[in-house]
C-alpha positions as CSV (number, residue, x, y, z in Angstrom):
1,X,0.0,0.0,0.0
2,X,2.8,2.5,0.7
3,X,3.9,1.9,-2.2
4,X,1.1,2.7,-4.7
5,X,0.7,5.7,-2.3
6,X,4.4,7.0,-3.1
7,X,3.8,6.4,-7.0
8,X,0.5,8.5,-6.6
9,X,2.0,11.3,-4.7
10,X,5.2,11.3,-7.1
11,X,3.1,11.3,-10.2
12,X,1.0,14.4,-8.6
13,X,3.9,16.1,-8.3
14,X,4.9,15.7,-12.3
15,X,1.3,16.8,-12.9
16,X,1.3,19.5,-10.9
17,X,5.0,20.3,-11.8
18,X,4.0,20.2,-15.9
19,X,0.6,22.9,-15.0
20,X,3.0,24.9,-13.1
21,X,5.7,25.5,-15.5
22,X,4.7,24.4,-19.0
23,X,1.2,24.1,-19.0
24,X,0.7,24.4,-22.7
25,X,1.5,20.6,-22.5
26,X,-1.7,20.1,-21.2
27,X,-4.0,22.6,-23.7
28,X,-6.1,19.4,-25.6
29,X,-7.5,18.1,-22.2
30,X,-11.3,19.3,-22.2
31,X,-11.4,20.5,-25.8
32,X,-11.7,17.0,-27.5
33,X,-14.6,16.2,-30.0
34,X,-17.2,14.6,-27.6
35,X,-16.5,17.0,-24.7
36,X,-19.7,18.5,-23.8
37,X,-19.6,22.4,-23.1
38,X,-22.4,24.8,-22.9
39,X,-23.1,27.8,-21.5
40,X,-26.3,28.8,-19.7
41,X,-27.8,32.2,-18.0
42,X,-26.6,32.1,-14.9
43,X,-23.2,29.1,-15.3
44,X,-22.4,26.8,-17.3
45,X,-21.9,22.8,-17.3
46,X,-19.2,21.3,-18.7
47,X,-18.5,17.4,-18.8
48,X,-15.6,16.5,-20.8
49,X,-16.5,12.7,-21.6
50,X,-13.9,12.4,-24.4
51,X,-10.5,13.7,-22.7
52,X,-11.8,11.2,-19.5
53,X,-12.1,8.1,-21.4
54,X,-8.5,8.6,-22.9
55,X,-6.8,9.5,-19.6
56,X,-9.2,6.2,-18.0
57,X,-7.2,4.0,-21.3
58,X,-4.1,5.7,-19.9
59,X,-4.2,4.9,-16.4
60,X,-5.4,0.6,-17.6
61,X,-2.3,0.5,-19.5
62,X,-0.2,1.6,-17.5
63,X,-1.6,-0.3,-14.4
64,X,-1.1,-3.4,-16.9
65,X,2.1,-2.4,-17.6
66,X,3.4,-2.2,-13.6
67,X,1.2,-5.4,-12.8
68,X,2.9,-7.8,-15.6
């Protein structure tokens, strides 16, 4: 368990590390076809469906990878 908590925390930090300092990296996420935007009177709602599935096929693979 501590150390799935250590990779979590260390792969936060790259996230938060890439937003920080070159977040142009990170510019597609939420403005995918598919990812629902729209704007009403008094907010909006935005559910970005698209860029979620992708980072979900992300995350299987590299689980996969790490558990073979």
């Amino acid at each position: 368990m501590a150390k799935w908590l250590i990779i979590i925390g260390l792969v936060l930090v790259v996230l938060g590390l890439l937003l920080h300092y070159v977040p142009w990296t990170l510019n597609w996420f939420g403005k995918l076809p598919g990812d629902i935007h729209k704007e009403l009177e008094n907010g909006g709602l935005y559910i970005p469906i698209t860029s979620m599935i992708i980072i979900s096929i992300l995350i299987t693979v590299i689980l996969n990878l790490f558990k073979h």
